[in-house]
DOFI-597804 format. One line per 3 residues: number of its first residue (from 1); their letters; for each residue x negated, y, z of N, C-alpha, C. Coordinates in steps of 0.1 Angstrom, whole numbers, padded with zeros to 4 digits. Atoms other than C-alpha are relative to their C-alpha. Last residue first. Layout:
<nodes>
NUM	a	X Y Z X Y Z X Y Z ~ ...
</nodes>
This chain:
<nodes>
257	xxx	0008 -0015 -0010 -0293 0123 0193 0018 0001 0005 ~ -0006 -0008 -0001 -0287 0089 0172 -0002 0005 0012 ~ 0006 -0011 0006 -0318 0073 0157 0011 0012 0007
254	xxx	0000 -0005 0015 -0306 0039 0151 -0001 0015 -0002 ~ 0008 0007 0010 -0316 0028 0184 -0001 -0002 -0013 ~ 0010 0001 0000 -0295 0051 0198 -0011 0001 -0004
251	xxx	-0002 -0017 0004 -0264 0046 0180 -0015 0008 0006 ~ 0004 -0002 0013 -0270 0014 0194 -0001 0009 -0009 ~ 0013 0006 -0001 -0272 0021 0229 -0003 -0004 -0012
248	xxx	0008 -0018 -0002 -0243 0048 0229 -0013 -0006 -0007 ~ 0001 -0004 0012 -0221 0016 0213 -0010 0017 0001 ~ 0004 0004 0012 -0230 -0004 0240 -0003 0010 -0014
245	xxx	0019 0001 0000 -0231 0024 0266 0003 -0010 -0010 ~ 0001 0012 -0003 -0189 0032 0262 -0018 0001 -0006 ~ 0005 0013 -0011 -0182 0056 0282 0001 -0014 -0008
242	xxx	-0006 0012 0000 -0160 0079 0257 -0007 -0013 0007 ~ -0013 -0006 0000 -0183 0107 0260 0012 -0008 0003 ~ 0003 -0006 -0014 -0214 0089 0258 0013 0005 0002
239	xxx	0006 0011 -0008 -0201 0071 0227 -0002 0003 0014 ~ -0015 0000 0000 -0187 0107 0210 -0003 -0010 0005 ~ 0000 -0007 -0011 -0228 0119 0220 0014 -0006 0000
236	xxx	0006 0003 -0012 -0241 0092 0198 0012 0007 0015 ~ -0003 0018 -0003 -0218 0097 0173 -0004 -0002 0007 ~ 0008 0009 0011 -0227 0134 0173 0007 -0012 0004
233	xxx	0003 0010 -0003 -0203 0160 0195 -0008 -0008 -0012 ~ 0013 -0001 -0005 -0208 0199 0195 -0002 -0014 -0004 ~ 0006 -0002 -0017 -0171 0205 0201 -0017 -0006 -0001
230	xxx	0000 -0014 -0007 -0162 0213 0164 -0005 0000 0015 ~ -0014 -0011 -0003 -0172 0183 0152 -0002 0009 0009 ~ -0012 -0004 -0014 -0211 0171 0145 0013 0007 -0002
227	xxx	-0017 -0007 -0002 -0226 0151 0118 0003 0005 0012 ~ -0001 -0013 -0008 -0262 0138 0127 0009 0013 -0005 ~ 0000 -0006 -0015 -0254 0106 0126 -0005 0009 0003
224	xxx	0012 -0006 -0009 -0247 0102 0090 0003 0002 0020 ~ -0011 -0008 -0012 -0224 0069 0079 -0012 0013 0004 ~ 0007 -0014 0002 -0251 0057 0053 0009 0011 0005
221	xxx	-0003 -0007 0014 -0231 0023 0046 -0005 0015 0002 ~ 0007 0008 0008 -0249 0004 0076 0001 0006 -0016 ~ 0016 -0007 -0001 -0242 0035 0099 -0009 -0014 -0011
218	xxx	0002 -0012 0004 -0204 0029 0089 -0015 0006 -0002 ~ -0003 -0001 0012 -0203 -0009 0096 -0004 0015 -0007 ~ 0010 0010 0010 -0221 -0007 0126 -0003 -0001 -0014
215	xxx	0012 -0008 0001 -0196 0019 0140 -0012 -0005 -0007 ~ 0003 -0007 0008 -0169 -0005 0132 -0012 0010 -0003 ~ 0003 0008 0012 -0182 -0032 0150 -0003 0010 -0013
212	xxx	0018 0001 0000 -0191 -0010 0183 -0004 -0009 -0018 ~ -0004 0010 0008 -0153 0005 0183 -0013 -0002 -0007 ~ 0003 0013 0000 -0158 0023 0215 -0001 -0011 -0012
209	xxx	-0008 0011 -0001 -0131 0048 0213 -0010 -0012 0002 ~ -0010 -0006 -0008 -0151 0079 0208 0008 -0012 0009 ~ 0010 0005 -0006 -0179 0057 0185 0011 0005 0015
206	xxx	0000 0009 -0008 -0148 0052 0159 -0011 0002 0016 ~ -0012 0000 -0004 -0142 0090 0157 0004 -0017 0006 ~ -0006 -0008 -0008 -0173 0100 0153 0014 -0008 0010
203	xxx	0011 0006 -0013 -0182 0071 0129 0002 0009 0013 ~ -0010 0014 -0001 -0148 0081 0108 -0010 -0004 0010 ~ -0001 0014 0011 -0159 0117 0108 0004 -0009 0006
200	xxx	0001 0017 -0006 -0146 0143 0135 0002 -0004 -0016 ~ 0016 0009 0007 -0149 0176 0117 -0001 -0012 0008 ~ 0014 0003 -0011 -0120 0193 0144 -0011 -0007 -0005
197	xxx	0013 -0009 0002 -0099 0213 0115 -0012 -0002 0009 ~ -0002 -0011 -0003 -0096 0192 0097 0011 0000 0010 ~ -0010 0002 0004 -0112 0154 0091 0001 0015 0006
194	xxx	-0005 -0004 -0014 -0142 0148 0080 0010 0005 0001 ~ -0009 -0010 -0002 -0154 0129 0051 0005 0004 0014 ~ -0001 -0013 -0015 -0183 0112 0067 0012 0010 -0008
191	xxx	0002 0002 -0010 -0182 0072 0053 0002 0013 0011 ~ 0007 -0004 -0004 -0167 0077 0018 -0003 0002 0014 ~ -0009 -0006 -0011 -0144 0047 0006 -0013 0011 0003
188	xxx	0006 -0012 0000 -0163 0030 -0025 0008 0011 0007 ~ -0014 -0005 0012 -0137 0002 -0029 -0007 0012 -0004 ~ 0003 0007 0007 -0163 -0020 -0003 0009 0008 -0013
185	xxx	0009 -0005 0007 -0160 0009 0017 -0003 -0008 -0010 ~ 0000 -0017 0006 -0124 0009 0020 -0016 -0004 -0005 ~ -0003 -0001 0014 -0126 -0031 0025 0001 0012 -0003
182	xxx	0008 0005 0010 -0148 -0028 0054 0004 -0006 -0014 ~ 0008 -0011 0005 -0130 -0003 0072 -0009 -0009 -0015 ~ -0004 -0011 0006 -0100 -0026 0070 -0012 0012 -0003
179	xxx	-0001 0006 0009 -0119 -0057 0085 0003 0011 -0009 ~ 0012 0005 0008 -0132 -0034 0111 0000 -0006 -0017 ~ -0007 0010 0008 -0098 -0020 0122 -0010 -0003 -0007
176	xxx	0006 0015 -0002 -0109 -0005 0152 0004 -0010 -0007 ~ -0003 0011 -0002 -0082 0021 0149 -0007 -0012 0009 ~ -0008 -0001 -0010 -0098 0051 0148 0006 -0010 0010
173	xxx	0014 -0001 -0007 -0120 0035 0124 0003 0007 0013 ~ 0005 0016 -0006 -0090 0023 0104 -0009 0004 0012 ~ -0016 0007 -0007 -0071 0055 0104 -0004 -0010 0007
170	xxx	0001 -0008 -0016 -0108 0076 0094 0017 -0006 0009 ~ 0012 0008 -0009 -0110 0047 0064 0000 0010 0016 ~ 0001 0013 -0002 -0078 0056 0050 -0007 -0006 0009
167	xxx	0003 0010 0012 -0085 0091 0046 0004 -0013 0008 ~ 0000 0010 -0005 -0071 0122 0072 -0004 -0007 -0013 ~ 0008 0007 0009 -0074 0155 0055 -0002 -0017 0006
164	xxx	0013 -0004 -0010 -0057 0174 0083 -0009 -0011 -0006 ~ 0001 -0007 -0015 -0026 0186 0067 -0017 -0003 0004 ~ 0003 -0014 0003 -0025 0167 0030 -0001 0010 0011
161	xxx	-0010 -0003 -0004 -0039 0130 0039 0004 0020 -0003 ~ 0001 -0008 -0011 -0068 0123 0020 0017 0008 0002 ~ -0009 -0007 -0001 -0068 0093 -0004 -0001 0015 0012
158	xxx	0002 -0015 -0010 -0103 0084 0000 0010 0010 -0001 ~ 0010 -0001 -0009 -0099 0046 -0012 0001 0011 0009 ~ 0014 -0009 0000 -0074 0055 -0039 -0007 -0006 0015
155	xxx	-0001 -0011 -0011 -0044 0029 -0040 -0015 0005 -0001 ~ 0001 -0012 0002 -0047 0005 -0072 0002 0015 0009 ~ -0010 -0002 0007 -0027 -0025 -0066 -0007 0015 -0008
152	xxx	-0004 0007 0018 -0058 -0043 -0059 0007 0003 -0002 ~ 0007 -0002 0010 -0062 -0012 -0031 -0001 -0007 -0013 ~ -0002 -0012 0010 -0028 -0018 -0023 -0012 0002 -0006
149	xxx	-0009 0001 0012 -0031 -0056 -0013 -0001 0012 -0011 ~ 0002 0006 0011 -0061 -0052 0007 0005 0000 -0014 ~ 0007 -0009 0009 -0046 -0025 0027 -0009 -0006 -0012
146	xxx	-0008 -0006 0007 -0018 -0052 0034 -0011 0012 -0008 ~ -0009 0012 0015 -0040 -0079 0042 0010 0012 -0009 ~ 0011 0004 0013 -0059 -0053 0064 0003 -0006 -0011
143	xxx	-0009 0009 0007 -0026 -0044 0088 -0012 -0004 -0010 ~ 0013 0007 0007 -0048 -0025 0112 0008 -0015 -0007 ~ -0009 0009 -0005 -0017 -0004 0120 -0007 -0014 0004
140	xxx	-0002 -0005 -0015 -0035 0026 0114 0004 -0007 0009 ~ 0015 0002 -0007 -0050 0008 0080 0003 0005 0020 ~ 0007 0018 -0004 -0018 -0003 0071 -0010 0003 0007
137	xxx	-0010 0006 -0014 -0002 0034 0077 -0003 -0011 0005 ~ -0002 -0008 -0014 -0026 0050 0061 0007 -0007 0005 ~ 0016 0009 -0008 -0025 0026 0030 -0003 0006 0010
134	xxx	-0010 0007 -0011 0016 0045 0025 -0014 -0014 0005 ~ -0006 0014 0008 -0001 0076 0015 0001 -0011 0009 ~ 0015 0004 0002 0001 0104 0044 0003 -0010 -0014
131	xxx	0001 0012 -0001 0033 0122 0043 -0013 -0001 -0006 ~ -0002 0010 0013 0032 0159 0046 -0006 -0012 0003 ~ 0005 0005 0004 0032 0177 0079 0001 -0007 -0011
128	xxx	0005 -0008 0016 0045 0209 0093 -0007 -0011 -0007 ~ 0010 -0002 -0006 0046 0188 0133 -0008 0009 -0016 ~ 0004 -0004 -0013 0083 0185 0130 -0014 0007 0004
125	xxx	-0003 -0018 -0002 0087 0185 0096 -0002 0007 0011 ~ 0001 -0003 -0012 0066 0150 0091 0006 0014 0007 ~ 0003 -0016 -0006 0069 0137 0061 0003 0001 0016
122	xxx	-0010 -0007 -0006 0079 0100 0052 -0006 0012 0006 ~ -0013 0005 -0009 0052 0080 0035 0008 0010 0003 ~ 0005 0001 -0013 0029 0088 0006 0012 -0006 0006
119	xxx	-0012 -0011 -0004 0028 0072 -0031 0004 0000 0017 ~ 0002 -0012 -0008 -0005 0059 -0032 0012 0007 0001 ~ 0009 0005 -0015 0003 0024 -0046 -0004 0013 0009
116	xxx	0014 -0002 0004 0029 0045 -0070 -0007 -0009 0013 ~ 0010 -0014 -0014 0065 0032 -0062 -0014 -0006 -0005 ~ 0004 -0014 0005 0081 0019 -0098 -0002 0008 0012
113	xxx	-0009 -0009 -0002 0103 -0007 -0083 -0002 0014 -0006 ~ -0006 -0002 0010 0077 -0032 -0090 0016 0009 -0005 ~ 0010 -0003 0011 0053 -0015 -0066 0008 -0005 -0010
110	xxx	0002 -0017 0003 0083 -0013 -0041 -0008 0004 -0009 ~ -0014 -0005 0001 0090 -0051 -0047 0001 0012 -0006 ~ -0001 0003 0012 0054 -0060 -0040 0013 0005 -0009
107	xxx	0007 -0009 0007 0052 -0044 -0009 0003 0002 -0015 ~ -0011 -0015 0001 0084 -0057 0002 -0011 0007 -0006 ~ -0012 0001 0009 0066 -0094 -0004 0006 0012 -0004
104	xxx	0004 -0005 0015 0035 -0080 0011 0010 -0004 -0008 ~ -0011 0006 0003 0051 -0072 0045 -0002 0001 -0012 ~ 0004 0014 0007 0022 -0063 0065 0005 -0009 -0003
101	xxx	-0004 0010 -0009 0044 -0042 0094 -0010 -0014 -0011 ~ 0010 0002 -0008 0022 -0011 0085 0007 -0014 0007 ~ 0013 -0007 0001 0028 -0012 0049 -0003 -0006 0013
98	xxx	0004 0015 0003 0062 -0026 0050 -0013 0001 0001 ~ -0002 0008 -0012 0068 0004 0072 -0001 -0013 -0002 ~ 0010 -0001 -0015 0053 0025 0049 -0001 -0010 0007
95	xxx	0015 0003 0003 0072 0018 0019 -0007 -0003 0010 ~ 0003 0014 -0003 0104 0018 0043 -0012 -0007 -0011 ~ -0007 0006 -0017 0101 0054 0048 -0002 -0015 -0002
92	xxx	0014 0000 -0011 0091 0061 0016 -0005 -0006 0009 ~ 0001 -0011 -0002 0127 0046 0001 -0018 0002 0007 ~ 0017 -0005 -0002 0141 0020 -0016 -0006 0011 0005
89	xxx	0003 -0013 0002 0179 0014 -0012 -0016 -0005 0004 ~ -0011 -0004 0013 0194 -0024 -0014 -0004 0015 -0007 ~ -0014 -0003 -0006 0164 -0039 0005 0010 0008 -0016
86	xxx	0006 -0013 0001 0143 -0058 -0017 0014 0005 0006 ~ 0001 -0012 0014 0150 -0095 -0009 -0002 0011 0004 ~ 0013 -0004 0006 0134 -0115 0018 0000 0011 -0011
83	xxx	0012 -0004 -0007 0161 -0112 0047 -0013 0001 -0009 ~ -0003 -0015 0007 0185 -0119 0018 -0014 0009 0008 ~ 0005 -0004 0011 0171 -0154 0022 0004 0014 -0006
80	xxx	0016 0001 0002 0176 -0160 0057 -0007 0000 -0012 ~ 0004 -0007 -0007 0214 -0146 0056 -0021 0000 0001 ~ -0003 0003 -0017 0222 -0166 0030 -0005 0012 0001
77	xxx	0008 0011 -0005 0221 -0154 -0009 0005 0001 0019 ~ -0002 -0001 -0018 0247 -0129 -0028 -0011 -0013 0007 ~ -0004 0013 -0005 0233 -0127 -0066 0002 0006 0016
74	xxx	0007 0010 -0007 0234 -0091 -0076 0006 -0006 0006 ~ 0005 -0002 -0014 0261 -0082 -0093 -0012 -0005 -0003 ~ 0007 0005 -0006 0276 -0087 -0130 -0009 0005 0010
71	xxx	-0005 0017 -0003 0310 -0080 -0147 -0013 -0009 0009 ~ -0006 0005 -0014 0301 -0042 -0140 0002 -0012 0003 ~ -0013 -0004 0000 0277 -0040 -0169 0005 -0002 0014
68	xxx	-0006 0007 -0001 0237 -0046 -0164 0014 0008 0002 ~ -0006 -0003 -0006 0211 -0021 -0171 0014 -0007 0000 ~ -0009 -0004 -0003 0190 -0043 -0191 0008 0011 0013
65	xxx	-0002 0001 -0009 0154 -0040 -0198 0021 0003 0004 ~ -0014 -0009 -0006 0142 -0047 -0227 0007 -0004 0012 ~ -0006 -0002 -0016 0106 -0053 -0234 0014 0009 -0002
62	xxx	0005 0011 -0006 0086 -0059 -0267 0004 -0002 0018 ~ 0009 -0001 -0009 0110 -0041 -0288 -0004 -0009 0008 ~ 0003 0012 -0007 0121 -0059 -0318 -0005 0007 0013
59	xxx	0010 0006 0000 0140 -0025 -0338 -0004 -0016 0007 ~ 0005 0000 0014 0167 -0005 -0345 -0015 -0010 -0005 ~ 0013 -0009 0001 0172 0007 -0311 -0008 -0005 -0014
56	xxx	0000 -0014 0000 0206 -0007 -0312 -0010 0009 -0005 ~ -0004 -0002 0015 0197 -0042 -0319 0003 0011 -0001 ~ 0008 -0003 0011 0174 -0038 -0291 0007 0000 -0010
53	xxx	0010 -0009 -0001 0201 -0030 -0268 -0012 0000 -0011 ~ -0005 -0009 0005 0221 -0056 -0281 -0004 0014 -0002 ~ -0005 0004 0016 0203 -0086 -0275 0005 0014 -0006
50	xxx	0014 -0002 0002 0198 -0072 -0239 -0002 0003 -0012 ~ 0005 -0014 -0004 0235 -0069 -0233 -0014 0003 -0003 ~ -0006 -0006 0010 0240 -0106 -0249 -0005 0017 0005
47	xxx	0010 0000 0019 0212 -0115 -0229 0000 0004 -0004 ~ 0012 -0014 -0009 0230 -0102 -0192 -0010 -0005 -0016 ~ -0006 -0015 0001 0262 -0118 -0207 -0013 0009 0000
44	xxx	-0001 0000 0013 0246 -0154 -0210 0005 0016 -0004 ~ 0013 -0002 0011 0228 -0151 -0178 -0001 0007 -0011 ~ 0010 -0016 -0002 0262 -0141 -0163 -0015 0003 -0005
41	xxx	-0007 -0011 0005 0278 -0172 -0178 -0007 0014 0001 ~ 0006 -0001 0014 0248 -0193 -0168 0010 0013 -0002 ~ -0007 0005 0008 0256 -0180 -0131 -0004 -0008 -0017
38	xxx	-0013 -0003 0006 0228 -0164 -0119 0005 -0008 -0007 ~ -0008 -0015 -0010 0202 -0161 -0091 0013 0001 -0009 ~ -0004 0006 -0012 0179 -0194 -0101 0005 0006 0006
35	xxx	-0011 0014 -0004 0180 -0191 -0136 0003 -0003 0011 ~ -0017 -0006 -0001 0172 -0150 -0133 0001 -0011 -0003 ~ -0001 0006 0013 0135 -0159 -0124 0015 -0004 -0001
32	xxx	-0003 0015 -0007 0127 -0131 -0097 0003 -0007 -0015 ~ -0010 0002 0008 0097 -0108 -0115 0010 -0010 0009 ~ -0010 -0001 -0011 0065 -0107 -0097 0013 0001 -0002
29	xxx	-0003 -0014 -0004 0048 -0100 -0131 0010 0004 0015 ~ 0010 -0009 0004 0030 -0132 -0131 0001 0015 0001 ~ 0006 0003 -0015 0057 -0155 -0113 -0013 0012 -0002
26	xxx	-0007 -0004 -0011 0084 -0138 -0140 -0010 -0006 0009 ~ 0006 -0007 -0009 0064 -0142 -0171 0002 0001 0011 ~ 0012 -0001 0003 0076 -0176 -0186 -0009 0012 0010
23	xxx	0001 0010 -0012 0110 -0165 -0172 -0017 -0002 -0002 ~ 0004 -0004 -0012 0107 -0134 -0197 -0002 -0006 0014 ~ 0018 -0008 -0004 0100 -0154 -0224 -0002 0003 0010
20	xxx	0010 0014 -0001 0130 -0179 -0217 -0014 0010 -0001 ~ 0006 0013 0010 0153 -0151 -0212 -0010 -0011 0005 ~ -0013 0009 0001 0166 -0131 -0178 -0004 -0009 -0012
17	xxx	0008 0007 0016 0137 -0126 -0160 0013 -0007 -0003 ~ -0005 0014 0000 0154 -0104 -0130 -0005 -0007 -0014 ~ 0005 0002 0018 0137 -0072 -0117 0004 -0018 0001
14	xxx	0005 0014 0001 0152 -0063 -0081 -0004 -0003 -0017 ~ 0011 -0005 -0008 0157 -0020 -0075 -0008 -0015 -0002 ~ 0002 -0002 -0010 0194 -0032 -0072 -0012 0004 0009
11	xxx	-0009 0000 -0008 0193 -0049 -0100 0005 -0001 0013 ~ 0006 -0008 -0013 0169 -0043 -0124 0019 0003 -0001 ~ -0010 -0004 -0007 0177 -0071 -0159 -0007 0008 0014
8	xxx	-0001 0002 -0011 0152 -0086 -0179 0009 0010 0007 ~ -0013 -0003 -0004 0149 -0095 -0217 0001 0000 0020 ~ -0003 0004 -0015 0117 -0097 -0231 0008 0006 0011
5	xxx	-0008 -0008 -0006 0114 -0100 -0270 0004 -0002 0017 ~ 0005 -0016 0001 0091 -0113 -0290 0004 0007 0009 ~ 0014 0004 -0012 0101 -0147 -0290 -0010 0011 -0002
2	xx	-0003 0001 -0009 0133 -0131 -0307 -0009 -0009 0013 ~ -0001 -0012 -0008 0120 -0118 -0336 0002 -0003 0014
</nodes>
């Protein structure tokens, strides 16, 4: 029964491999590997409490998770190693901000903490707004390694923000976050959602700003150029508008009016 059984400890929001199975898992489920954070004693305690739990439940379950007694903390580490743990409180707020600071360790943490890959960021009361999800923020940030991460974590591609429909890909393209547009689309991201209430799509909105890579990218994935927002504008004309002639001159030459 008991190579069956996988004994781990959350503490502090930190998942700790406390047996021999669950060490085994611990680099695979991001897990820390509770020989190198505790005591044996406190190991041996944090078992027995495991051990016991299933014997409770009448059964071998294939995962138990301690909630650990008062006789044991989390481990204390230096100053340059607490700097990597999960802070002590998890919140939105600092979803995001690992998000847009491209902090996949804390990413990681918060997804094993039980935050959704789409779960949004911090609200906005000021301006009536609900939190975008927390890949908005990478891609705004052009944090790409991080929007990487979440889509393999499972973040939606065309999340759409709840106010003014914002997606992923209209953050990056805003942005000029090429690399980031081009993992949305590669995820099946859609190129002209538009965003409310001024219909600027993502090509729109990069061509405004100049962003001659992104734009490329979008009219390669069937971006339309004859979309217009509320003021009349095409990709072309958001280029002209925004002065910049490269990206007028291709846009152009691919047909745009």
């Amino acid at each position: 029964m008991g190579n069956n059984i996988v004994v781990t400890a959350n503490i502090g929001g930190v998942v700790y491999a406390v047996n021999g199975t669950a060490r085994t898992m611990a680099a695979s489920q991001g897990w820390k590997d509770g020989k190198d954070y505790f005591e044996p004693a406190e190991l041996r305690l944090l078992l027995q409490q495991g051990m016991k739990s299933c014997s409770a439940s009448g059964g071998a379950p294939v995962a138990t998770t301690v909630q650990p007694a008062e006789e044991v903390t989390a481990p204390q580490k230096s100053p340059t190693e607490s700097s990597k743990e999960a802070p002590s409180s998890f919140t939105r707020e600092g979803f995001a901000k690992a998000a847009s600071k491209e902090d996949i360790e804390s990413l990681k943490q918060y997804l094993a903490a039980g935050f959704a890959p789409d779960t949004p960021g911090p609200d906005m009361p000021w301006i009536k707004q609900k939190g975008s999800p927390v890949i908005a923020a990478a891609a705004a940030a052009k944090k790409c390694a991080a929007v990487d991460f979440l889509l393999s974590a499972g973040a939606k591609p065309d999340y759409k923000g709840v106010k003014h429909g914002w997606t992923p890909i209209a953050h990056a393209a805003q942005a000029g976050a090429a690399d980031c547009v081009r993992s949305l689309l590669a995820k099946g991201a859609r190129p002209d959602v538009a965003l409310e209430p001024g219909g600027d799509t993502p090509i729109i909105m990069a061509a405004y700003q100049g962003h001659l890579e992104v734009v490329k990218l979008l009219v390669e994935h069937g971006a339309s150029l004859k979309a217009k927002n509320k003021d009349g504008d095409t990709a072309y004309r958001a280029a002209v508008v925004g002065g910049s002639n490269a990206t007028a001159q291709y846009l152009r030459s691919k047909g745009g009016q």
